[in-house]
N, C-alpha and C positions, 0 to 999 in steps of 0.2 A: 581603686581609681582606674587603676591599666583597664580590668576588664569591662567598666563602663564607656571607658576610651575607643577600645579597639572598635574596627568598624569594619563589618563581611560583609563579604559581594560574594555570596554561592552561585556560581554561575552551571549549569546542564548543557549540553548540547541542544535541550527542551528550551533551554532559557529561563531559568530562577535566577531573580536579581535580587542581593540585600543592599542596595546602596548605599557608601560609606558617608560619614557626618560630614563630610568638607565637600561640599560640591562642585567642586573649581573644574574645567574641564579639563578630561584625560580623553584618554583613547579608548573606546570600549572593543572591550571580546567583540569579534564579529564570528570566530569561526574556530574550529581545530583542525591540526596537521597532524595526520599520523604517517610518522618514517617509520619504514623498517630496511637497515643496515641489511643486504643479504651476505655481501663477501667483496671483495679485493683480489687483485689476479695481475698478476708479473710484479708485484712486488720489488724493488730494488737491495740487495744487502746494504746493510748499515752496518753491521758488528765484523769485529776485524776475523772473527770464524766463518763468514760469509750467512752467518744468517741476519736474522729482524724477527722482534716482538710485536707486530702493530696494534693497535688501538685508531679507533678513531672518535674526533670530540664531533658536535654538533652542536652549531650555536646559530640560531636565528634572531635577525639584525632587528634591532629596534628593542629589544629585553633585555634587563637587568641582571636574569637572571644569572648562575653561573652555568657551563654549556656544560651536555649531556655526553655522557661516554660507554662507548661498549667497552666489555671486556678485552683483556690482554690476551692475543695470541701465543703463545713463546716459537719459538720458532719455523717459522711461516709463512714463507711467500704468497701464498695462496690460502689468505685463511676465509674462513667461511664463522660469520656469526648469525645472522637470522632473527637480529634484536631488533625491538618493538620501543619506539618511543614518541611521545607526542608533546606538541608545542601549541599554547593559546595564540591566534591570530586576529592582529589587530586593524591592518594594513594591507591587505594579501595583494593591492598595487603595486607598493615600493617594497614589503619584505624581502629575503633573501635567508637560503637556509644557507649557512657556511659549513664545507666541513673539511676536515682536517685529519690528516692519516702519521698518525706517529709510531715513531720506535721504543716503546718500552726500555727505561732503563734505571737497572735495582739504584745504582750509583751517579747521581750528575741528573743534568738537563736532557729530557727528551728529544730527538732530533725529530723535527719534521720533515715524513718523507713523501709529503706529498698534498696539496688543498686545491678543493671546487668550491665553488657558488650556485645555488638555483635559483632563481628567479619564481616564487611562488603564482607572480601570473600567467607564465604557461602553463600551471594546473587546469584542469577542466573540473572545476567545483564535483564534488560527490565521485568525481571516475577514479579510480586506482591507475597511477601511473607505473611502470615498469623501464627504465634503463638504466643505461651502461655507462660513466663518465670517465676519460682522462685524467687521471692526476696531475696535476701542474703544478709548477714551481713557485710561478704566483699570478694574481687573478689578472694581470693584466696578460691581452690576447695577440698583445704586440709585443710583449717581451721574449726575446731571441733565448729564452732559458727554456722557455717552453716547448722547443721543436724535440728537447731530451725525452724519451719514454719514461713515465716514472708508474707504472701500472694502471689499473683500472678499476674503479668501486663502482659497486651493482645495489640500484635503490628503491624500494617500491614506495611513494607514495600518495598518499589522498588528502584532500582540503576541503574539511566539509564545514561549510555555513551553518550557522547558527538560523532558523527559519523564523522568518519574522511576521507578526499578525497583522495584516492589514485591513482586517475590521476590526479591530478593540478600537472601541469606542474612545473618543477623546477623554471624553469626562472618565473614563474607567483607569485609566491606564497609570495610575495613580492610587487605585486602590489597594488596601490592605489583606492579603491571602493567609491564611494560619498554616499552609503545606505548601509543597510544591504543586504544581498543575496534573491533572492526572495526565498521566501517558511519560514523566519525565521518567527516563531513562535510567536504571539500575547503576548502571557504569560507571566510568571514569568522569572526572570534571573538574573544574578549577576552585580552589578556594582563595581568594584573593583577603587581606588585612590588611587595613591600614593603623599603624600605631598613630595615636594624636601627641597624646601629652600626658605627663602628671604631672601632680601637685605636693606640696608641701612631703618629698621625698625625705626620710625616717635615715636617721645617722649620724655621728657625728661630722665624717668626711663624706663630702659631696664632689669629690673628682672626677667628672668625663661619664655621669650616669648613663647608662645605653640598657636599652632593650632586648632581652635574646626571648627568641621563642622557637617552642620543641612540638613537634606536632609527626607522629608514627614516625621516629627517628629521623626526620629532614629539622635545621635547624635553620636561625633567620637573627639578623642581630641588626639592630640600628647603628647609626650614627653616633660617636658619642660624645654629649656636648660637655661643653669645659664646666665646674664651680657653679653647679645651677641645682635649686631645690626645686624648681618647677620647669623642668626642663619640656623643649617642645620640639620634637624630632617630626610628624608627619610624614611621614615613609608608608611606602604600599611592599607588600611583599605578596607572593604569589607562592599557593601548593598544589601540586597536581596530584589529585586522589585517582587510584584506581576504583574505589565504592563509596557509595554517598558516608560520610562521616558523622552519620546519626548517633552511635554510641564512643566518639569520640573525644578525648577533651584537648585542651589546645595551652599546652604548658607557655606560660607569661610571665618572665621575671623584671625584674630591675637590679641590673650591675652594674656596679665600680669599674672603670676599666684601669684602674690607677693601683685596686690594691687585686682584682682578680678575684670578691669578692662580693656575694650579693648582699646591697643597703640594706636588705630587707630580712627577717628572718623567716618569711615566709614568702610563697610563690603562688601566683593563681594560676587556677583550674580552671579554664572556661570550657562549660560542656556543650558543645556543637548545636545540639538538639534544643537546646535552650537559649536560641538568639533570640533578641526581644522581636515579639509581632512587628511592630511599628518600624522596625528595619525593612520589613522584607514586603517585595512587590513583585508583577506578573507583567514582564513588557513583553512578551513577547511566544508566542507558540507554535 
C-alpha cells in the first residue's frame, strides 16, 4: 500500500514533473542554488590551546530540510574547503541562505563562532557570484556585538532558473510523456516524495506507526501518529541526487516508534524507473 501511496515529483533543471496525488497548493521548484564554501580567514580561537576546528552549516530559509555541512577543519584559523553544495529554490524573492561558522567539538555543544545571511535576490540569475563576508555575532546590523572582528567566509555562488515554456500549448500541458524531454540534463536534481497514507497496518501493536525511508544512504522518517491502523501522515520529503536515479530503488518501511521495531515483516522496494506513466508530465522546457 506505502508504494501505491507514495507520490514523485522528479524535478531537472530541464523540468520533469511527476506530480504528487494531493493537489493542494505548495510552492513549486522554480530554480537551483549552487554554493560552494571556498575558505574562512582570521578565525577567532575558541579552545583554551588557542586553536579552533571550524565547520560551517548551511541552511536556506523556507526548507525543511536539515542544513548542509562542510567538513571539519582541526585546527585552523584559516581553513580552506572548496565544497560544493546545492539547494532547490522555491522563492528566490524572500529566500535567504543562513550560514553558520562553528567550532568542532569531540565532547559538549559546538560554540558558534560566527553567522551570515544572503539574500538570494541580489543574485543575477545564471551569473556565478564571488565574495567575501563578515562574520557576525548576530544578524541584526544594529547590534553593538557586531563592531568585534570575528573573521571572514569567501563564497561562490549561482541561481539558476528552472526555464519555463512559453508555447506549450494549453491543452498540452497536461499531457502524459513515457521519459523525460529530450535535452534533460544528465546531472543532479531533486527527487521530491510525498508519503500519503496506509491502510489496515499488519500487527498486533499499533503504537506511533511512522514512515522511514532510505534512498543511496540519506534517510527520511514521518511523523509518528499515536494507535492508528490506517494512519495518514502526508508529508513531502525532498532528495537531492547527483545522477538521474534510473537504476535506483527507494527503501519504504513502516515502523513502531513504541517498540523500535518494524509492523511489518517486510519492506518495499520501489524502483525509480518504474514510476507509473500517469504520474509524470512535461510543464516546462
Amino acid at each position: 500500500m506505502i508504494k501505491e501511496q507514495v507520490a514523485n515529483l522528479y524535478l531537472w533543471p530541464k523540468t520533469l514533473e511527476v506530480p504528487i496525488l494531493d493537489q493542494r497548493a505548495t510552492h513549486k521548484p522554480v530554480g537551483m542554488l549552487h554554493v560552494k564554501v571556498v575558505k574562512a580567514t582570521d578565525l577567532k580561537k575558541k579552545d583554551m590551546m588557542g586553536k579552533s576546528d571550524p565547520y560551517v552549516k548551511l541552511k536556506l530559509t523556507g526548507e525543511k530540510l536539515p542544513s548542509k555541512k562542510t567538513t571539519v577543519k582541526l585546527s585552523n584559523l584559516n581553513p580552506e574547503w572548496n565544497e560544493e553544495f546545492n539547494f532547490v529554490v522555491k522563492d528566490p524573492e524572500s529566500q535567504v541562505l543562513e550560514l553558520s561558522v562553528y567550532d568542532w567539538e569531540k565532547v559538549g555543544s559546538h560554540e558558534r563562532m560566527g553567522i551570515q545571511a544572503y539574500h538570494l535576490k541580489e543574485l543575477t540569475p545564471s551569473e556565478t557570484k564571488s565574495f567575501t563576508l563578515n562574520l557576525l555575532k548576530t544578524i541584526d546590523p544594529n547590534d553593538p556585538q557586531n563592531l568585534k572582528p570575528r573573521g571572514q567566509i569567501t563564497l561562490e555562488m549561482t541561481y539558476n532558473p528552472f526555464k519555463e515554456d512559453e508555447n506549450l500549448p494549453a491543452d498540452e500541458e497536461d499531457s502524459v510523456v513515457e521519459k523525460a524531454p529530450e535535452g534533460t540534463p544528465a546531472g543532479g536534481g531533486l527527487l521530491v516524495v510525498r508519503v500519503i497514507e496506509a491502510e489496515d497496518v499488519e500487527g498486533k501493536h499499533h503504537t506511533n506507526p511512522y514512515v522511514r525511508l532510505l534512498l543511496k544512504g540519506e534517510e527520511r522518517k514521518t511523523k509518528p501518529i499515536k494507535k492508528n491502523r490506517d494512519p495518514r501522515w502526508d508529508q513531502e520529503f525532498e532528495f537531492m541526487l547527483e545522477d538521474p536515479p534510473v537504476n535506483d530503488k527507494i527503501h519504504v518501511e513502516v515502523m513502531s516508534k513504541g517498540s523500535g521495531l518494524a509492523l511489518h515483516s517486510r519492506v518495499t522496494l520501489m524502483n525509480l524507473r518504474e514510476v507509473p506513466k500517469d504520474l509524470i508530465q512535461v510543464v516546462g522546457v
